[in-house]
BALOBA-1460 file (C-alpha; in Angstrom, 3 decimals):
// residues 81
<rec num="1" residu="x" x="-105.723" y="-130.784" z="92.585"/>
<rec num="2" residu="x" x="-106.877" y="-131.566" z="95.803"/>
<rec num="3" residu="x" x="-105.004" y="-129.750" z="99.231"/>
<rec num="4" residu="x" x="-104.365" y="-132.690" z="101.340"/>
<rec num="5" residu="x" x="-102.956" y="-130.533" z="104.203"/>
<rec num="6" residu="x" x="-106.196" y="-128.530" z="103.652"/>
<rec num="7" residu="x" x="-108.400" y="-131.351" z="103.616"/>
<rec num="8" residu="x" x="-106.938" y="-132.898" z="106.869"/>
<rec num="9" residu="x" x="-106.913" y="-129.701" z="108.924"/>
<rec num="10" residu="x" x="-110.906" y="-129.165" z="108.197"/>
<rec num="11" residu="x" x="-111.432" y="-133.246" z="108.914"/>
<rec num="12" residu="x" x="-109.199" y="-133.306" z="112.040"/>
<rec num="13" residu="x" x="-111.428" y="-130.193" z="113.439"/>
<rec num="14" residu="x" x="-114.288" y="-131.474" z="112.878"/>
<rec num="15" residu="x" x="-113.066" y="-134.872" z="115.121"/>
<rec num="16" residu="x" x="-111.926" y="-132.708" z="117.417"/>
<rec num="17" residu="x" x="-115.157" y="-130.524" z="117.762"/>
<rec num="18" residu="x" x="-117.371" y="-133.671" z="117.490"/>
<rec num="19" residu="x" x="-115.857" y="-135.118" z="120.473"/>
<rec num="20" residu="x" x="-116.543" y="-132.115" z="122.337"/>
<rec num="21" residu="x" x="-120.053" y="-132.234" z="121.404"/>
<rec num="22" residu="x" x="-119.853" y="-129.387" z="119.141"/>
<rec num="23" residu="x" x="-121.835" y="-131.120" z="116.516"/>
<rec num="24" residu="x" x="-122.967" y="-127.885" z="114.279"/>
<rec num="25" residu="x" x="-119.648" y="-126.801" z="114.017"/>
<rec num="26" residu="x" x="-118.306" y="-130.410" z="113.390"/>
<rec num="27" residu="x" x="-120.732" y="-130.827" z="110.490"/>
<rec num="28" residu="x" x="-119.454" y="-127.314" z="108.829"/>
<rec num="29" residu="x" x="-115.978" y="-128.350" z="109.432"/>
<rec num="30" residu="x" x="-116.566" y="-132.334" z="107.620"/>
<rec num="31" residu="x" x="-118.481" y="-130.112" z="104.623"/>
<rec num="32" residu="x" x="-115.380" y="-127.880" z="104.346"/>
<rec num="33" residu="x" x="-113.517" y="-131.177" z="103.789"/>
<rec num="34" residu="x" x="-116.416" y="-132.465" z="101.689"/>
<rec num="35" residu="x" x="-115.898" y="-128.620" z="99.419"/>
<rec num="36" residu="x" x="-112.773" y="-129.781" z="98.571"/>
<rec num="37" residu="x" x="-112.968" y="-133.838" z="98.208"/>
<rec num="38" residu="x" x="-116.438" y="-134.506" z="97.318"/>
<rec num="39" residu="x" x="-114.901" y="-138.536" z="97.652"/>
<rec num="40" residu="x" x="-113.659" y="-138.276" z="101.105"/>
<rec num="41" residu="x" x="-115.411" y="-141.337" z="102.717"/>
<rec num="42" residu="x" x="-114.038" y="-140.541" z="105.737"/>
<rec num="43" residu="x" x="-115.277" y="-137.036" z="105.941"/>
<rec num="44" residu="x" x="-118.928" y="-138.254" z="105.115"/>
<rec num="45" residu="x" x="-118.741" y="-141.317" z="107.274"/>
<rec num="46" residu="x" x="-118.100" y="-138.977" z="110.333"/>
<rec num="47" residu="x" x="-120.433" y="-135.882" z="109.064"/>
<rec num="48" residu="x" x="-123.029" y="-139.009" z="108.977"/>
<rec num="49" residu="x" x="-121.701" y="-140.149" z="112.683"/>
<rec num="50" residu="x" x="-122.586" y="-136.786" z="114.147"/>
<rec num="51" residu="x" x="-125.641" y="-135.863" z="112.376"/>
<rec num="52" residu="x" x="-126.832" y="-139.365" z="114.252"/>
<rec num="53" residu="x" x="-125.839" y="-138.066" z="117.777"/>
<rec num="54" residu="x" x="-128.084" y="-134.646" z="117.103"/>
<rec num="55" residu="x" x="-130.932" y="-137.638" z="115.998"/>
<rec num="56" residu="x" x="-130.685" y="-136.368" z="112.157"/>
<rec num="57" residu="x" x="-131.448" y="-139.768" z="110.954"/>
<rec num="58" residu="x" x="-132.163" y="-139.228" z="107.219"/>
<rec num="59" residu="x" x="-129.590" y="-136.461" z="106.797"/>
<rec num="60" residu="x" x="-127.316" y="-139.430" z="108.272"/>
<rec num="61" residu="x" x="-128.135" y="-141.769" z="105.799"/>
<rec num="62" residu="x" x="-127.594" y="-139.736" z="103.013"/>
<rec num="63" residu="x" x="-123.965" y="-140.015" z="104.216"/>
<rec num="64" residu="x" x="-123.450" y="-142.845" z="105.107"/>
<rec num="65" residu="x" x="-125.101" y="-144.151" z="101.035"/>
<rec num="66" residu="x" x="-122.324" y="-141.711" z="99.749"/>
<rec num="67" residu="x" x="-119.845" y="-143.432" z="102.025"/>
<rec num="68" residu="x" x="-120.954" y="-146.721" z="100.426"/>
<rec num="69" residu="x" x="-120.619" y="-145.368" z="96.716"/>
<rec num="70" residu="x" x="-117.071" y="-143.714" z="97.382"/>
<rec num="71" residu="x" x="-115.658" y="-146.936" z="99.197"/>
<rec num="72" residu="x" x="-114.260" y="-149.682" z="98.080"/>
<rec num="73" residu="x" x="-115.618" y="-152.783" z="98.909"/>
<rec num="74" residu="x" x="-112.305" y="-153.765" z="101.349"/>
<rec num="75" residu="x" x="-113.166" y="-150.635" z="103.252"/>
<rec num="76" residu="x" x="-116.972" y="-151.093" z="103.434"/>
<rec num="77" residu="x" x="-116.396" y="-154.399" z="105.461"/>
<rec num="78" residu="x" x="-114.162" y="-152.590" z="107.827"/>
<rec num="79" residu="x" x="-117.089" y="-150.305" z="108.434"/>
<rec num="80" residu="x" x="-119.659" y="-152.876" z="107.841"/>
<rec num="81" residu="x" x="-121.671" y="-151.073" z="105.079"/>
């Protein structure tokens, strides 16, 4: 069973540190998330987001591909995927 509260507290910190331009940190935070909902689009949509400001390009697209196979295809137009 997945933690929700769990899950949100690691994704919300790793906004919040992303934003400050803690990227590192941010990623460990999204994979924390990731631990515990390997299908968390959101999580790897934003781990992806960050590993492009630190110009980690194909570590990015890794994420973004699982973003595409996790999403449905209503969401991947809001994201344009």
């Amino acid at each position: 069973m997945v933690d929700k509260s769990l899950l949100k507290s690691w994704f919300n910190e790793g906004k919040n540190l992303g934003k400050l331009g803690k990227y590192e940190d941010a990623i460990k935070c999204f994979d924390e998330a990731i631990k515990i909902d390997p299908n968390y689009a959101l999580a790897w949509y934003s781990k992806g987001t960050v590993l492009e400001n630190l110009r980690r390009y194909k570590e990015a697209k890794i994420c973004y591909n699982k973003v595409k196979r996790t999403m449905s295809s209503n969401m991947k137009k809001e994201f344009s995927l």
